[in-house]
Structures are given as C-alpha cells and as structure tokens.
C-alpha positions as CSV (number, residue, x, y, z in Angstrom):
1,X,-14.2,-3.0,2.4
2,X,-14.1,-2.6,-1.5
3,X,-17.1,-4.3,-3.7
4,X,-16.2,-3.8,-7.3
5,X,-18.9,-6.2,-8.5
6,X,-21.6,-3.7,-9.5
7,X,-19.1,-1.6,-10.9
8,X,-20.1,0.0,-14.2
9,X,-17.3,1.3,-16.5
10,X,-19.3,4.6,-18.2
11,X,-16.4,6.5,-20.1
12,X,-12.8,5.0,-21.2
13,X,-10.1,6.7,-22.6
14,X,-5.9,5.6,-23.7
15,X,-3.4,8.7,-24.0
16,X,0.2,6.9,-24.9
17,X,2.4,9.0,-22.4
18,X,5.9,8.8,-22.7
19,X,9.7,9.4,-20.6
20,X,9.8,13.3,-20.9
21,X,13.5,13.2,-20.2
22,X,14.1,10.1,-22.4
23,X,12.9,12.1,-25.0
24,X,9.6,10.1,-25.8
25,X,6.1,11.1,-27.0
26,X,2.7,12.6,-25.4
27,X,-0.1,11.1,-27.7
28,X,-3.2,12.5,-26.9
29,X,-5.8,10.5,-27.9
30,X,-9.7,10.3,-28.4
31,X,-12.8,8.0,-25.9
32,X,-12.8,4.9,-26.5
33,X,-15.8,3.4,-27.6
34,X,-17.2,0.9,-24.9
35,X,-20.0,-0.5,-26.6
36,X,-17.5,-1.5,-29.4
37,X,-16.1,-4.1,-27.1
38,X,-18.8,-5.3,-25.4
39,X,-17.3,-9.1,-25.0
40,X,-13.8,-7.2,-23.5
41,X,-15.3,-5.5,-21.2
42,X,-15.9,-7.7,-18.2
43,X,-12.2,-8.4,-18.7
44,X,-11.1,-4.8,-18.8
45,X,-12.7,-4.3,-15.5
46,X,-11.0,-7.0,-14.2
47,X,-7.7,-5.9,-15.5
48,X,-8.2,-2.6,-13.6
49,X,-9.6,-3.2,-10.7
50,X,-8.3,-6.8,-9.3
51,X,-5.0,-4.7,-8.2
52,X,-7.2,-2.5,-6.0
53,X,-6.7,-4.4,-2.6
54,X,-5.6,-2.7,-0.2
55,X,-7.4,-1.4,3.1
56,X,-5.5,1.7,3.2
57,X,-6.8,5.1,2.1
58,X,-5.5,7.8,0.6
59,X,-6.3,11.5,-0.2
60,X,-4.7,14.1,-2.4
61,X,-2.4,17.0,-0.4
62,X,0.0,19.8,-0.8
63,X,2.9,20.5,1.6
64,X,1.3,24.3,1.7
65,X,-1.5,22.7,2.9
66,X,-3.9,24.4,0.1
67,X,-5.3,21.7,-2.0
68,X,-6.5,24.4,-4.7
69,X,-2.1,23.8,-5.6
70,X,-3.0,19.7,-6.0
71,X,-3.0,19.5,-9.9
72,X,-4.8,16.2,-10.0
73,X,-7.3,17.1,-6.9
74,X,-8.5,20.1,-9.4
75,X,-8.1,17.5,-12.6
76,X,-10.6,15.2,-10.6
77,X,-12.9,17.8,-9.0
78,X,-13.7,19.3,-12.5
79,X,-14.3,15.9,-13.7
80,X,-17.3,14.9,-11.0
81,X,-18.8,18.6,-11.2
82,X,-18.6,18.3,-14.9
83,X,-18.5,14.9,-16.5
84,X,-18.5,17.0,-19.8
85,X,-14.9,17.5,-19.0
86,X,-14.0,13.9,-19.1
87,X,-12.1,14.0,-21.9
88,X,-10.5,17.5,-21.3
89,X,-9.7,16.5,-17.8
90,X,-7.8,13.2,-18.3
91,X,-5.7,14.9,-21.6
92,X,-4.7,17.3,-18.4
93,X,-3.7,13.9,-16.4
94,X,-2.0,13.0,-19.1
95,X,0.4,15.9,-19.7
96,X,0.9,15.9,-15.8
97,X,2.2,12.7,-15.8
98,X,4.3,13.7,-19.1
99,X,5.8,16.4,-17.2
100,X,6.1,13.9,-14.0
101,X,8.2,11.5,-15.2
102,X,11.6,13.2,-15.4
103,X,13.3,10.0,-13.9
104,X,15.5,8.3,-16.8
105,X,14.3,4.3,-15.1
106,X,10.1,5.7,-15.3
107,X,9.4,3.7,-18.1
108,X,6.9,5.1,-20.5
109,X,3.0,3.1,-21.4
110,X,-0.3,3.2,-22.1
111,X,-2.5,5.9,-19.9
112,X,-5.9,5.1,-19.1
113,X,-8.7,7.3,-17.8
114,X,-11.5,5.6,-16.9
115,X,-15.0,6.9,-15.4
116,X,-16.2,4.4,-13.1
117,X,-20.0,4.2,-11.3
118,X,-21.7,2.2,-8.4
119,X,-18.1,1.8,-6.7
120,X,-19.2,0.2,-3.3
121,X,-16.4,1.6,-0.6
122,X,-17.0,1.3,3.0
123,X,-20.5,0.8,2.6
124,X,-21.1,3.7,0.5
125,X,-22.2,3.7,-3.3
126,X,-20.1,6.7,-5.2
127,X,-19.0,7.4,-8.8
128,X,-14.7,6.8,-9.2
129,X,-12.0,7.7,-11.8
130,X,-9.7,5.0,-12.4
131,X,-6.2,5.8,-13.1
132,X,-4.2,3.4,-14.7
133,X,-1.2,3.0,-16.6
134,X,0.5,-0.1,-18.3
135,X,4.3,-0.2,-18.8
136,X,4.8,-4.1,-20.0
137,X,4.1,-4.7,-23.6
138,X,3.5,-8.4,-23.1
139,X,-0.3,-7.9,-21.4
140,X,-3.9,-9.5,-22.4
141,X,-4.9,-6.1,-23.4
142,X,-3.2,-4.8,-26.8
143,X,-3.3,-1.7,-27.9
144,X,-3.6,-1.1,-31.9
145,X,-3.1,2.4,-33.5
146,X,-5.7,3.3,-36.3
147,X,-7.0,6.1,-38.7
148,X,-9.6,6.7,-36.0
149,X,-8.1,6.3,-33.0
150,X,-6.6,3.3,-30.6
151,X,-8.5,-0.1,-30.8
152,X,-8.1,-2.8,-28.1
153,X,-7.2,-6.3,-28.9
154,X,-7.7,-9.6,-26.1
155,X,-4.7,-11.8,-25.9
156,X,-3.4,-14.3,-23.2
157,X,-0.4,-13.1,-21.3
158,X,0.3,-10.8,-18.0
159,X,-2.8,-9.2,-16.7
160,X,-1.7,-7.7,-14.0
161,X,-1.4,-3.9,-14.5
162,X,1.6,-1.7,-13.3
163,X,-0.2,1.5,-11.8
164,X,-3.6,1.8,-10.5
165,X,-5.6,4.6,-8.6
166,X,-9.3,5.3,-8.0
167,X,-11.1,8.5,-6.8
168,X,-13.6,8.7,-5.3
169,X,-16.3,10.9,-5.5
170,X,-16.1,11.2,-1.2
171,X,-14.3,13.5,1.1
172,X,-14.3,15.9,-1.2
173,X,-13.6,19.0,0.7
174,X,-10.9,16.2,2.4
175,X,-9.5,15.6,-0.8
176,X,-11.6,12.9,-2.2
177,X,-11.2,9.3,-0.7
178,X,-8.4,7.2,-2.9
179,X,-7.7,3.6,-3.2
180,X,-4.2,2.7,-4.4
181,X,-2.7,-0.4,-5.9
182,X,-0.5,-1.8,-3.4
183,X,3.4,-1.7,-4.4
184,X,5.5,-4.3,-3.4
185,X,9.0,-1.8,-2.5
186,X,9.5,1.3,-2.8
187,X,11.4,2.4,-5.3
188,X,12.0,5.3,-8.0
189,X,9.4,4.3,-10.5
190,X,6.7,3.5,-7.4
191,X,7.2,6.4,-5.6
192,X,7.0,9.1,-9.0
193,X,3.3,7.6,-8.7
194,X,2.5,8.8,-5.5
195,X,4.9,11.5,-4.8
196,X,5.3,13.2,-7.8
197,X,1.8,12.7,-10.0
198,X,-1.2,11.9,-7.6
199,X,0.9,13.6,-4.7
200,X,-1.4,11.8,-1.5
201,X,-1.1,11.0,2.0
202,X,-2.7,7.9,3.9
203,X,-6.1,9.1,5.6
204,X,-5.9,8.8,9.4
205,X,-7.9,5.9,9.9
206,X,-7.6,2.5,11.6
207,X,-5.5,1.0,9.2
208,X,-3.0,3.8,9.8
209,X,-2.9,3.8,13.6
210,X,-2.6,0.1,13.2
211,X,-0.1,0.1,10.8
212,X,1.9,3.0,13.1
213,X,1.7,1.0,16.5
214,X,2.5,-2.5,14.5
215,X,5.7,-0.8,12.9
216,X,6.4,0.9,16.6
217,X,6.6,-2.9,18.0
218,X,8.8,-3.7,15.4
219,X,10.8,-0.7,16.0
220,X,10.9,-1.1,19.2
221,X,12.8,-4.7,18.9
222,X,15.0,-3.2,15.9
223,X,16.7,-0.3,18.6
224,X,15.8,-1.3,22.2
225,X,14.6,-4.4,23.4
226,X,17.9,-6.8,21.4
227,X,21.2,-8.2,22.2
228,X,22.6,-4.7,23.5
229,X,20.1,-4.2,26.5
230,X,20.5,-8.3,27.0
231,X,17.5,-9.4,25.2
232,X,18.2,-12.5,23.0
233,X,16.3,-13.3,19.9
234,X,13.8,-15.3,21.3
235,X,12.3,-13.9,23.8
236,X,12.7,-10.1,21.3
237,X,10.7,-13.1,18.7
238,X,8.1,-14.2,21.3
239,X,7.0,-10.1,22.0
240,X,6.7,-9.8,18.2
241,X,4.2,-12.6,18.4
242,X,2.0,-11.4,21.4
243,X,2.2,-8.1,19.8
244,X,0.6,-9.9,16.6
245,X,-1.6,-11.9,18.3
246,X,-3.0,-8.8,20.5
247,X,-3.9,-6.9,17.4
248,X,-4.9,-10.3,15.4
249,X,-7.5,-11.5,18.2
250,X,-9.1,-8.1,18.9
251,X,-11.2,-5.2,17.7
252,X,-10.0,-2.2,19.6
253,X,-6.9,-1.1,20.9
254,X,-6.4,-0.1,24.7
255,X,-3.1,1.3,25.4
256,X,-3.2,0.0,28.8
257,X,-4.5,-3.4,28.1
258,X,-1.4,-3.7,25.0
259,X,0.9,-2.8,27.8
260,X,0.0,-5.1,30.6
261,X,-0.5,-8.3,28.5
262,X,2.0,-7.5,25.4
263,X,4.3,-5.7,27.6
264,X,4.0,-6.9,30.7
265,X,6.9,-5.8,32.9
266,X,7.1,-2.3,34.7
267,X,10.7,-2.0,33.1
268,X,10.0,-2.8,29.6
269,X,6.8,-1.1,29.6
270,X,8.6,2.2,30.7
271,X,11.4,1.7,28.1
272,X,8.6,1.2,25.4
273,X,7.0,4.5,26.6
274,X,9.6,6.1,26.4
275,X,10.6,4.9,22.9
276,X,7.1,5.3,21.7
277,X,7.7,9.4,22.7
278,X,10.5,9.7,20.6
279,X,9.3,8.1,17.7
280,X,6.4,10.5,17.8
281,X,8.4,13.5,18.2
282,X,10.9,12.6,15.6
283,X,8.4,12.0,12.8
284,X,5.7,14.2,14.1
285,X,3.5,10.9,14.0
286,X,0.3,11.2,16.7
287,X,0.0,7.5,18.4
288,X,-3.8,6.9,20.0
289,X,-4.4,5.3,22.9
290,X,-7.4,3.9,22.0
291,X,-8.5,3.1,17.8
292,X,-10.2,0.6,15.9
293,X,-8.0,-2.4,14.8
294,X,-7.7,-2.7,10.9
295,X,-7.6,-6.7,10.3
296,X,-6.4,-5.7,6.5
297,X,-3.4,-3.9,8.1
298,X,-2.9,-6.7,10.7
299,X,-2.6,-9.3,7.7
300,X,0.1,-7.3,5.8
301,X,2.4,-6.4,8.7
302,X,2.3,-10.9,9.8
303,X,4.9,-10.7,7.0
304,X,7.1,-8.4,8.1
305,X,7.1,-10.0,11.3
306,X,9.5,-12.7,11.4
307,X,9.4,-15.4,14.3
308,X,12.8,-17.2,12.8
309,X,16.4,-16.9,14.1
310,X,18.5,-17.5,11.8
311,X,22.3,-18.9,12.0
312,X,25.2,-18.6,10.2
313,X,23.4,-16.5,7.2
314,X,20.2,-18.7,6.9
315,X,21.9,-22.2,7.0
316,X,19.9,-23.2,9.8
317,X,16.8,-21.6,11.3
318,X,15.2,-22.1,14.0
319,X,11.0,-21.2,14.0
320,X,9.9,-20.1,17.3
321,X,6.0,-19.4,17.9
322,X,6.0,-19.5,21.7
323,X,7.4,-21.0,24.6
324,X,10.5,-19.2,23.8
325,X,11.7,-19.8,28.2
326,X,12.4,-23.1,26.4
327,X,15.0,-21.8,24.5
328,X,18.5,-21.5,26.0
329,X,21.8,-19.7,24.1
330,X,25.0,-20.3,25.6
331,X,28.6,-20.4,24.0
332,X,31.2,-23.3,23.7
333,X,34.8,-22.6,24.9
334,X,36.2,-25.6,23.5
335,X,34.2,-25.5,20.1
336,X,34.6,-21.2,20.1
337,X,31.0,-21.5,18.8
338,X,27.5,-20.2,20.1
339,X,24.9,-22.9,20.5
340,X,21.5,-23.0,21.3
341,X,19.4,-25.5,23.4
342,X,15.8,-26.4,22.6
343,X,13.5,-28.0,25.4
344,X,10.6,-30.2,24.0
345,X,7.6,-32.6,25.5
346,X,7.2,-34.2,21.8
347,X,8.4,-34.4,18.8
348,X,6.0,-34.6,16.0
C-alpha cells in the first residue's frame, strides 16, 4: 500500500531534455527553489504523485545480471549515500535519458528530479526520488525560462503527468524498491521508459504471481479450452468468472483448491496442467502453488476479463455472469444463421 500524505518534497530540480535524434536540446538547469513556491507546492506533490497507483513493484536490472552496469541504479545509489550529489546525480539522469530517446515518436519535455522523504510503502517509512517527466505543454504547471534559472507558474489545464517513477531508498542490494506510473498500452514511447532509461523488472511478489496465474486462465481459454476442443463461449466465459471470483474472494492461493473448484473436471484439470507446463517452459516464468493474493492485481485483470459474447461484430451482446448451462447455441438450416437460446425464471 502507498501513503503519500506525509510526503515531504526536500530538493526539486527541471532539466529540459530533448529528442536526441530529432535533433533537440539537453538544458541543464539549476535546484529549484521550494520555499519560493510555498502556495504551489501542495499542488506540485499532487501533480507527481496521484499517478503513482499501482500495486506492482519494480527494481532496477541488467541482462548480465550485474547491477554495478544499471546506469540509473548507480545514478540513485550515489544520490541516497550522498544527498550532496543531488544535483550532479539528476544532470546524469538527465543526459541518460538524452541519450535514451533515440526513437523519432519520444517526444521531448520537462525533466524533473525530485528528492522525496517520509514515503510510507508497505508499511515502511523511506526517503524516494521522484522521476518525472512532462511532454504536454497544455498542463497546470508552466514552466518560464529566466536570467536565473526556470520559475514555475499555476494554471488550470491537464494535471496529469506523462512519466513517473519513484525509488526507494529499500532493497538496495535488490535494486532499490520502485513504484511506477501505470501505462495504459504499451507502446514505443511507454516502453523507452522502462526498457531503455530506468531499465526494471517487476519484483516477485504477490501481485506478480497473481498477475501470472490470472493471465494463465486467460491464456488458457485464448488456446485450449474454445470452439476447437468443443468449448463454446459460455461455458469458456463462466471459467473466466470462477477464476475471478476464486482470486476476488480469497487471500491465498492453493493450487489444489483452484483446481478442484475453478477447474473442476479430471480432463480439463489435466489439460490445464499441462498448458500451465508449457507456458512456464516457454517464458522461463516460475508458477507457485501456493502465494499471497494481490487484491490490487485482482482489480486490474476484472477488465481484461470479458464475460460478453459478442455477435456479428458487437451488434448484439449477450452479458453472461453465471448460469451459463442456461445458455444453448444451435444453428438454423432454413435461416443459414447461428442462434442462441437463453433460459430465464424472471425477467427484470
């Protein structure tokens, strides 16, 4: 869980970074002054951290293995040894994200570096660095070049920030616990983020091996339990809901108990075994049998799970959220059509 209430925002400051391949600017700038803006500031913490809502966690990584070869892992490290290094440090976030984005659709914006105390994560108070960047020019926060440096402006508009990461100062040895602003898609300009400048993995926790098994149910339906093994959409529908409801109505996770209530027939449970192996094997992904059940991943995966079937591309739909026996498909000779029969005790 994530309490940003006591949050206290101790150092702040803007470098302008630009498309490298594009051609654009790296403008390194100086701290911003905090105590100059005393009447922004509530509203500057809200700007950065309201995007900070996900459950999952995240750590920095390299493919080698050797986190030493993780630029921003050494950026941050030197930063919570050393909070002399502040500025130093984030001018070196700044030019790694300059070199970064070599993708011509990464749109260039406003860097910020902020350091960030009393974060309350998972029950534990720690210092964080916020790392944020702004790509829309029409936000409540403006940004006005002077003599002396940037100043910051209030105005109404979008408040919603593009990019957003805090460290941690937990894990270290790990590489530091991260919270992430959760993107919508993926795409080219989301994935430079992660991939490319923070370069992070999701921590093996219980919003991971919820999110895995969840995804495997869903898999599942996608490539073995559908039309071609002569399972029809709502009965493949009515698993996806005990599958939700399992995970949605418990604490733990039993293998075993999943299987016999989700599951429950010796065929299907074997097919889903056997499909669960493969998965595993293929993506080198490790499945527990037993884990805590993350209700912050159970809430994002509802809406990936659709209980609708839908006919002739969406013209009609039908909603089905049990009692799918009382649903019958059949096919009209006469008419050349499919049809389906629905079985009701009222209608409301």
């Amino acid at each position: 869980m994530n309490d940003f209430n006591s949050v206290k925002l101790k150092n702040l400051i803007l470098h302008i970074v630009g498309n490298k391949v594009q051609e654009e600017s790296l403008i390194l700038e100086e701290e911003i002054e905090i105590g100059k803006y005393e009447l922004l500031y509530k509203e500057m913490l809200h700007y950065f951290l309201r995007p900070i809502n996900s459950g999952a966690r995240y750590q920095f990584c390299d493919e080698s293995g050797d986190l030493k070869l993780n630029e921003m892992y050494g950026f941050a490290k030197r930063i919570f040894e050393n909070p002399a290094e502040f500025k130093v440090q984030s001018e070196n976030m700044a030019k790694h994200l300059f070199s970064s984005s070599t993708h011509p659709r990464i749109q260039g914006g406003e860097f910020y570096v902020a350091y960030l105390e009393d974060c309350i994560v998972d029950g534990d108070v720690v210092d964080g660095i916020g790392i944020f960047k702004s790509e829309k020019k029409n936000v409540f926060i403006t940004v006005n070049p002077e003599l002396e440096g940037m100043k910051l402006d209030y105005k109404k508009g979008s408040n919603k920030i593009d990019k957003a990461c805090i460290i941690l100062n937990d894990r270290k040895e790990s590489g530091f616990k991260i919270l992430l602003k959760e993107e919508s898609k993926k795409s080219v300009e989301s994935g430079y983020w992660s991939e490319s400048f923070l370069r992070v993995e999701q921590i093996a926790d219980s919003h991971l091996h919820t999110t895995n098994y969840l995804q495997l149910c869903r898999g599942f339906v996608a490539d073995v339990f559908n039309e071609d093994h002569n399972v029809e959409k709502p009965e493949q529908i009515a698993f996806l809901q005990r599958s939700l409801n399992y995970f949605g109505t418990r604490d733990e996770f039993n293998v075993v108990e999943f299987e016999n209530e989700v599951l429950e027939e010796p065929d299907v449970i074997d097919s889903f075994i056997e499909f669960r192996k493969d998965i595993s094997e293929k993506y080198d992904i490790e499945v527990y049998p037993e884990f805590q059940i993350s209700a912050d991943a159970v809430r994002k995966a509802r809406k990936d799970f659709k209980c609708l079937i839908k006919l002739d591309g969406g013209k009609v739909q039908i909603a089905v959220k049990g009692n799918e026996e009382y649903i019958e498909k059949g096919f009209d000779n006469e008419r050349n059509m499919n049809y389906y029969t629905v079985y009701f005790h009222e209608e409301d």
